[in-house]
C-alpha positions as MATLAB code, in Angstrom:
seq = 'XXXXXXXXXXXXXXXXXXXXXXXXXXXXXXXXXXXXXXXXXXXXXXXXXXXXXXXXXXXXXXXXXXXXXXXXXXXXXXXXXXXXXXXXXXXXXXXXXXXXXXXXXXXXXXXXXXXXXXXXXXXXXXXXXXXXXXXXXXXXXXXXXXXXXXXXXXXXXXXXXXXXXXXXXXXXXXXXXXXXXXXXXXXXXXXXXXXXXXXXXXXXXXXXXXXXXXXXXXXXXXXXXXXXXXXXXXXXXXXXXXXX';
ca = [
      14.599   25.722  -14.025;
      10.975   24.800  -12.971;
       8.075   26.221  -14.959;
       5.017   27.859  -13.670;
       2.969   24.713  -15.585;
       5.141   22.315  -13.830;
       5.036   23.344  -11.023;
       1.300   23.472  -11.125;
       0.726   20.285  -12.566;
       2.928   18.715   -9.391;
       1.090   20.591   -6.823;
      -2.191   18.790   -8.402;
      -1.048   15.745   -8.245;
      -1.491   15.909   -4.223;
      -5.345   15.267   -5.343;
      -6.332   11.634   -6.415;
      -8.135   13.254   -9.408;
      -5.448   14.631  -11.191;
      -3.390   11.610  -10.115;
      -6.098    9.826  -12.376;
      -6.429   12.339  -14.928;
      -2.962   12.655  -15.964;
      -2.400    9.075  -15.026;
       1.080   10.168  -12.856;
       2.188    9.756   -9.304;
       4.800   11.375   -7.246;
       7.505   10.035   -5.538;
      10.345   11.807   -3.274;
      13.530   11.133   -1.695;
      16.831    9.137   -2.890;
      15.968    5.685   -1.660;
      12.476    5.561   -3.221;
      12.974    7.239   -6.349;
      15.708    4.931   -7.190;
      13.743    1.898   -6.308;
      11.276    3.048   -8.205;
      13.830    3.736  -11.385;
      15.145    0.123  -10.951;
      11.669   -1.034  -11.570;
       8.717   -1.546  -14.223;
       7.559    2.084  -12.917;
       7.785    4.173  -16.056;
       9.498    7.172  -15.186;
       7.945   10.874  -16.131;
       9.963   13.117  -15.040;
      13.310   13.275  -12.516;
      13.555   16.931  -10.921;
      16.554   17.009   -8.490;
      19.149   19.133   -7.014;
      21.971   16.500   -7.431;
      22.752   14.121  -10.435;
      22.655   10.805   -8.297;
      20.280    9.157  -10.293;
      21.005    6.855  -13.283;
      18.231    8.270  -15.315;
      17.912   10.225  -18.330;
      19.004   13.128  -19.228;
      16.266   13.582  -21.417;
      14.177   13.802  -18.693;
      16.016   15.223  -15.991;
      15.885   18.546  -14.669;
      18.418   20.270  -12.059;
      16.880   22.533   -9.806;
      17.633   24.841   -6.320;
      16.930   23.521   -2.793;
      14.801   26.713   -3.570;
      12.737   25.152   -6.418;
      12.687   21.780   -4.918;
      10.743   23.117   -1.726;
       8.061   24.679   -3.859;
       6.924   21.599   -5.651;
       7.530   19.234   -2.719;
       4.708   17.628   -0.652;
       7.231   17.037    2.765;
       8.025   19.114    5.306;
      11.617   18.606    5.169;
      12.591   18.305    1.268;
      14.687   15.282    0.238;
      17.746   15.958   -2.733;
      14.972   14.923   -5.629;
      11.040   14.461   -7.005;
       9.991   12.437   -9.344;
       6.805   11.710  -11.554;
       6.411    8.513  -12.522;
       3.378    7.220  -14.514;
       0.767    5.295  -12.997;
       1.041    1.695  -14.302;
      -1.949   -1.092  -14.832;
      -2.767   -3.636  -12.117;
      -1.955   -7.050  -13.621;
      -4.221  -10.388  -12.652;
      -4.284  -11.455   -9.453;
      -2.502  -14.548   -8.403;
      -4.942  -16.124   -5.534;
      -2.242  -19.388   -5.548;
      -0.782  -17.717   -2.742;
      -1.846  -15.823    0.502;
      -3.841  -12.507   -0.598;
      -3.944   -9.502    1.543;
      -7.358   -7.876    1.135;
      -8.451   -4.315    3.097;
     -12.076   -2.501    3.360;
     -11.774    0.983    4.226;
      -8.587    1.367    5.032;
      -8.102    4.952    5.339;
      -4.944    6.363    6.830;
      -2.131    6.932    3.851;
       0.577    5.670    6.786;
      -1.443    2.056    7.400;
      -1.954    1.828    3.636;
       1.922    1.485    2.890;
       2.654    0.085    5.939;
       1.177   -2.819    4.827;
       2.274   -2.661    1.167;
       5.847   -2.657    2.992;
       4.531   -5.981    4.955;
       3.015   -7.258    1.888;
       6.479   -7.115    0.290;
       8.629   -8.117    3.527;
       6.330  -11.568    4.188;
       6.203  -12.559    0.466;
       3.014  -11.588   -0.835;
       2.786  -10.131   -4.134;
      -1.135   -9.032   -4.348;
      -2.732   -6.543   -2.273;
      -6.400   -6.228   -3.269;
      -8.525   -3.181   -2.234;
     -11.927   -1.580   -2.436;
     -13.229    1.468   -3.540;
     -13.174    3.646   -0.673;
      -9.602    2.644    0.801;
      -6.863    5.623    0.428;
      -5.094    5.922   -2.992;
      -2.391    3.670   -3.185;
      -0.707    6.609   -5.409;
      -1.143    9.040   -2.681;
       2.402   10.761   -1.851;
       2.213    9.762    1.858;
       1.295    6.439    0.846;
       4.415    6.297   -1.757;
       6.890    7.779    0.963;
       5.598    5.194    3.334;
       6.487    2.458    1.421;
       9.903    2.840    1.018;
      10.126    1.261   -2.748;
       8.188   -1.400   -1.628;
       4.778   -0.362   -3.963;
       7.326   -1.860   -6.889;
       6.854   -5.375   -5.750;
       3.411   -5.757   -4.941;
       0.499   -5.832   -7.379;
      -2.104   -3.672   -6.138;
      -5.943   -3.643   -7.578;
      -8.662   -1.882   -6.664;
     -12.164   -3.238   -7.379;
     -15.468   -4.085   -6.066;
     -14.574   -5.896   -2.690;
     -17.536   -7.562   -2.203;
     -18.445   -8.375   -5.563;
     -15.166  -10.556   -5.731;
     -14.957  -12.094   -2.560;
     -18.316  -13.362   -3.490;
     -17.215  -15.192   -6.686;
     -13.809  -16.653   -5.055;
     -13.673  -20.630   -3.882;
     -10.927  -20.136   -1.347;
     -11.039  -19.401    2.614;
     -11.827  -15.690    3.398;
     -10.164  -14.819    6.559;
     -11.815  -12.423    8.698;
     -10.149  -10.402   12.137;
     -12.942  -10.092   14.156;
     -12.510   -9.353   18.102;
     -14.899  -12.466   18.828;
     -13.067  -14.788   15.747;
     -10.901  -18.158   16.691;
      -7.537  -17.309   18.370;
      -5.165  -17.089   15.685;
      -2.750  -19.153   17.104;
      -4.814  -22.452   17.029;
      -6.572  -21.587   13.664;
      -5.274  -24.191   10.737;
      -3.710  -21.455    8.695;
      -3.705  -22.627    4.981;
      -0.583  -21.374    2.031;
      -3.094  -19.719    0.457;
      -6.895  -17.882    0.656;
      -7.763  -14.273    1.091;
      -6.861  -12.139    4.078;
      -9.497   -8.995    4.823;
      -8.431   -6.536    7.157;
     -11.388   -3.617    7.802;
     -11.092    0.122    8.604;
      -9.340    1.878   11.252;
     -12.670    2.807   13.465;
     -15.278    0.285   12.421;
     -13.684   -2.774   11.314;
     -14.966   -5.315    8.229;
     -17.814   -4.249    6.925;
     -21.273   -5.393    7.274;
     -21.045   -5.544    3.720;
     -17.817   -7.879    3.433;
     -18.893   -9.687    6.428;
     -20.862  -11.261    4.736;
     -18.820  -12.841    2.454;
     -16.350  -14.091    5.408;
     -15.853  -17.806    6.383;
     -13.567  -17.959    8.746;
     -13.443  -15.385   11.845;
     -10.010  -15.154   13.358;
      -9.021  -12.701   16.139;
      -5.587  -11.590   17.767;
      -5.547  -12.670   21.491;
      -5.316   -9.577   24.251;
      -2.563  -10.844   27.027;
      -2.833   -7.995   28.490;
      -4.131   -8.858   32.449;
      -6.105   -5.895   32.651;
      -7.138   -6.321   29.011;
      -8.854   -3.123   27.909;
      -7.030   -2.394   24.742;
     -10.063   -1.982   21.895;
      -8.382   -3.013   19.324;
      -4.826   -3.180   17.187;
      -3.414   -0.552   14.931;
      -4.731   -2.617   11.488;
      -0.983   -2.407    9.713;
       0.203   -4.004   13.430;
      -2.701   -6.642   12.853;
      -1.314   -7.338    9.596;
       1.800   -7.639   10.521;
       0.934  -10.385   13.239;
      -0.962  -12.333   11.094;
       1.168  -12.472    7.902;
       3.873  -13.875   10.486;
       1.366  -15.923   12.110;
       0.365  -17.455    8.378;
       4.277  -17.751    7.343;
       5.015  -19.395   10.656;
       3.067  -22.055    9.514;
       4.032  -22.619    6.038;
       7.946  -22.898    7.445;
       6.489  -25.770   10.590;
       5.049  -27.548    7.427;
];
């Protein structure tokens, strides 16, 4: 049976500040929770209205359907919740390709692309500041298990692009077609927000200014959804490494 302090503390967690302050996260739904128990994730807390799960007992409550919908952040309730604790970003590995957003706000784009990061190989996602909470609940259910594979930092964008020796990649509208750029194994991939792009900011620390061709005839499209972008260019970058 759920508490009134449990159930408190979960509705909280829907705020990135309470996320922080009690260092936990919350993830829903059979496939992700289980991904996430077959992981490093350190698990919290299990709350479910079936005993599917291999974890234990110790901490795992049965509830209702009835209790489940009160502490769950979906529309539609899936089986089980879980609180798992927030874990420590480890170094960054720039060996390889590096994804790299600035401003990337929408929770949906945000695991999209962890989700990309993990299907193309990548293992470290770096963003600033300002770009959605990577321990969001939209951006865990969007991921499908996925966050578990991918090393994600947040830091000062700018500050590190600045002090990095290899090729910062840039999508820009006016940047070299993609498709005739010399794509290296590794450097440092920046993909800018939703509305405005890369910012002035980051722009700055760019070197090479790649772009997505339009083949469209009339060709009035403004731009690409960025976790479509991303998805185009990791392939475009992979491509390459298998024609070596």
């Amino acid at each position: 049976m759920l508490s009134k302090n449990q159930i408190k503390l979960i509705t909280l967690l829907k705020q990135k500040k309470y996320r922080v302050k009690h260092n936990l996260f919350v993830a829903e739904g059979i496939k992700t929770i289980n991904e996430l128990l077959h992981s490093d994730f350190e698990l919290s807390h299990l709350y479910t209205t079936t005993l599917d799960f291999s974890a234990s007992d110790v901490l795992t409550t049965l509830i209702s359907e009835k209790e489940l919908k009160k502490i769950s952040f979906l529309k539609t309730p899936n089986t089980a919740l879980a609180l798992f604790k927030i874990p420590m970003p480890k170094k960054i590995d720039f060996s390889k390709l590096v994804v790299a957003l600035d401003n990337v706000k929408d929770p949906g784009n945000l695991g999209t692309i962890i989700r990309l990061c993990d299907w193309f190989g990548l293992d470290n996602l770096i963003c600033n500041l300002e770009t959605v909470d990577c321990y969001n609940p939209k951006v865990i259910q969007a991921t499908m298990g996925s966050i578990k594979r991918i090393n994600i930092t947040y830091t000062d964008l700018s500050e590190l692009l600045n002090t990095r020796h290899e090729t910062v990649f840039g999508t820009f509208m006016e940047g070299e077609n993609v498709y005739k750029s010399n794509l290296p194994e590794n450097g440092i991939l920046v993909l800018g927000n939703e509305s405005n792009g890369i910012s002035e900011d980051i722009s700055r620390t760019i070197n090479k200014k790649i772009s997505i061709p339009r083949f469209g005839n009339i060709k009035e499209t403004e731009s690409l959804n960025v976790a479509n972008a991303t998805a185009i260019l990791l392939s475009e970058f992979k491509r390459r490494i298998i024609e070596k």
